[in-house]
C-alpha positions as CSV (number, residue, x, y, z in Angstrom):
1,X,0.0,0.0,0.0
2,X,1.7,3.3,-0.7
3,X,2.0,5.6,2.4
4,X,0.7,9.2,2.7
5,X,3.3,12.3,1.9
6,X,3.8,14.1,5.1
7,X,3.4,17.7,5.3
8,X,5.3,19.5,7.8
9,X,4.3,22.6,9.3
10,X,6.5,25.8,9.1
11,X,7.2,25.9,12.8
12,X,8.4,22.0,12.8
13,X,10.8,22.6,9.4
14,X,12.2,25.9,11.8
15,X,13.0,24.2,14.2
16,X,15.0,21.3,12.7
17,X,16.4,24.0,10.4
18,X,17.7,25.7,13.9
19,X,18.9,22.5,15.0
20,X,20.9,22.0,11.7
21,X,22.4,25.8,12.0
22,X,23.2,25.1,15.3
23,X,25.7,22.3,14.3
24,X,25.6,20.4,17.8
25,X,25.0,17.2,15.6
26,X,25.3,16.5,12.2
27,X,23.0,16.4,9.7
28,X,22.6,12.7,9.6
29,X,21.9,12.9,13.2
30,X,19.4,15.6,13.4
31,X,17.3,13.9,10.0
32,X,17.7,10.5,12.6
33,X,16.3,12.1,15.4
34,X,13.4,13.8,13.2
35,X,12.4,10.6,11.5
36,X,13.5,12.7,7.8
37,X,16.6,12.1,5.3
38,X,19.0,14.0,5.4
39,X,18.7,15.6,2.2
40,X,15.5,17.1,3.1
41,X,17.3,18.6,6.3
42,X,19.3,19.9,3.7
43,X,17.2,21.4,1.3
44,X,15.2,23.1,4.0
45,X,18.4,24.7,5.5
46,X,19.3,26.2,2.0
47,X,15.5,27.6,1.7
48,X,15.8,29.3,4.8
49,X,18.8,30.8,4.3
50,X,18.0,31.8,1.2
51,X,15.4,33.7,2.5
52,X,16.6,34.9,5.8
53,X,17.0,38.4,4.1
54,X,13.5,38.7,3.8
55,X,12.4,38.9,7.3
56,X,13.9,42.3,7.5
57,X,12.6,43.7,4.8
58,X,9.6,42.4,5.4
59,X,8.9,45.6,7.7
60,X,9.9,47.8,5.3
61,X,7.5,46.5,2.5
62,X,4.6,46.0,4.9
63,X,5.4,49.9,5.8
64,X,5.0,50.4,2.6
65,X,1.9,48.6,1.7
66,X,0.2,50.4,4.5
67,X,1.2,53.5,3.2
68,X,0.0,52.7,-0.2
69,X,-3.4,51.2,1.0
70,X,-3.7,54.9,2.6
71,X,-3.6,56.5,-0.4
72,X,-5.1,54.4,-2.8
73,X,-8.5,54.3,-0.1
74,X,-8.4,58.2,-0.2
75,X,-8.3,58.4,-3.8
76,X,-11.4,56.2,-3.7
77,X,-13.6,58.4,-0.8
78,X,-12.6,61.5,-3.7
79,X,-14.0,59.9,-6.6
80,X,-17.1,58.3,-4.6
81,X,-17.8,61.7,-3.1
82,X,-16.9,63.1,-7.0
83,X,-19.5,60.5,-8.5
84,X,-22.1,61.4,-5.7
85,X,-22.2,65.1,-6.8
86,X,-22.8,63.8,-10.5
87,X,-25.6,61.4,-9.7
88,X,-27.4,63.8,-7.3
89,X,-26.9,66.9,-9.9
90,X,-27.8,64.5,-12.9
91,X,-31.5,63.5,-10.8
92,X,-32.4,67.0,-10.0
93,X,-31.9,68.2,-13.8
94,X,-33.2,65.3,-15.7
95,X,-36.4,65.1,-13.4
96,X,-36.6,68.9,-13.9
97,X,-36.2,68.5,-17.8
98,X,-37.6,65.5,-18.6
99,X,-40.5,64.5,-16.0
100,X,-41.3,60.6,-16.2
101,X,-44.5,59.9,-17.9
102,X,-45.9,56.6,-18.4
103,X,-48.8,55.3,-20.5
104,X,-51.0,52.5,-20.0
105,X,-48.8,50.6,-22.2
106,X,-45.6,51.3,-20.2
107,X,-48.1,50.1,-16.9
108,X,-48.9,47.1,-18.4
109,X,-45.2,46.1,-20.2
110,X,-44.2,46.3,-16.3
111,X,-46.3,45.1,-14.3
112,X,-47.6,42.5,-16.3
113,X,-51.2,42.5,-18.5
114,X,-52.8,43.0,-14.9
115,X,-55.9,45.8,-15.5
116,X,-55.0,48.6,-14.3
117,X,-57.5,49.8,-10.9
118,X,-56.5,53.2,-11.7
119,X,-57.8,53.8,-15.7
């Protein structure tokens, strides 16, 4: 029967990763003691390193971000406050110019060939 792939949370790979930095043992012993191979130990160690840089940008990106997210949500109150002026002065001049007026046809299109109480 052919066995399940493991998945292995972030916190478990960190801390074997650690281990591995840490060179108390070697490789062999720490993938061993973690039921892995070592390769994998290996692999992991290179990805973190790899992308050890990134946790102190990451403060400086996520500054930015928020900064961005700022500005991009005031740009959108301006237009929506922009697009409310528009609709409000486009009702009170089109109702002003062109009143609505429906006929009995218009009535009935709507609300269906119902007889109208009112004609």
């Amino acid at each position: 029967m052919k066995q399940k792939r493991r998945k292995f949370s972030p916190e478990f790979k960190t801390k074997v990763v650690l281990e591995a930095l840490s060179e108390r043992q070697s490789l062999t012993e720490i993938a061993q003691k973690h039921e892995l191979r070592p390769n994998q130990v290996t692999m992991w160690k290179r990805e973190f390193l790899d992308n050890a840089s990134d946790v102190f940008s990451k403060g400086e990106k996520m500054w930015h971000s928020e900064q961005d997210i700022a500005q991009e949500k005031e740009q959108l109150f301006t237009t929506i406050g922009q697009l409310k002026v528009e609709v409000d002065w486009l009702k009170k001049n089109c109702s002003e110019q062109n009143p609505v007026r429906t006929t009995r046809h218009d009535r009935e299109r709507a609300f269906g060939s119902q007889p109208d109480p009112t004609v």
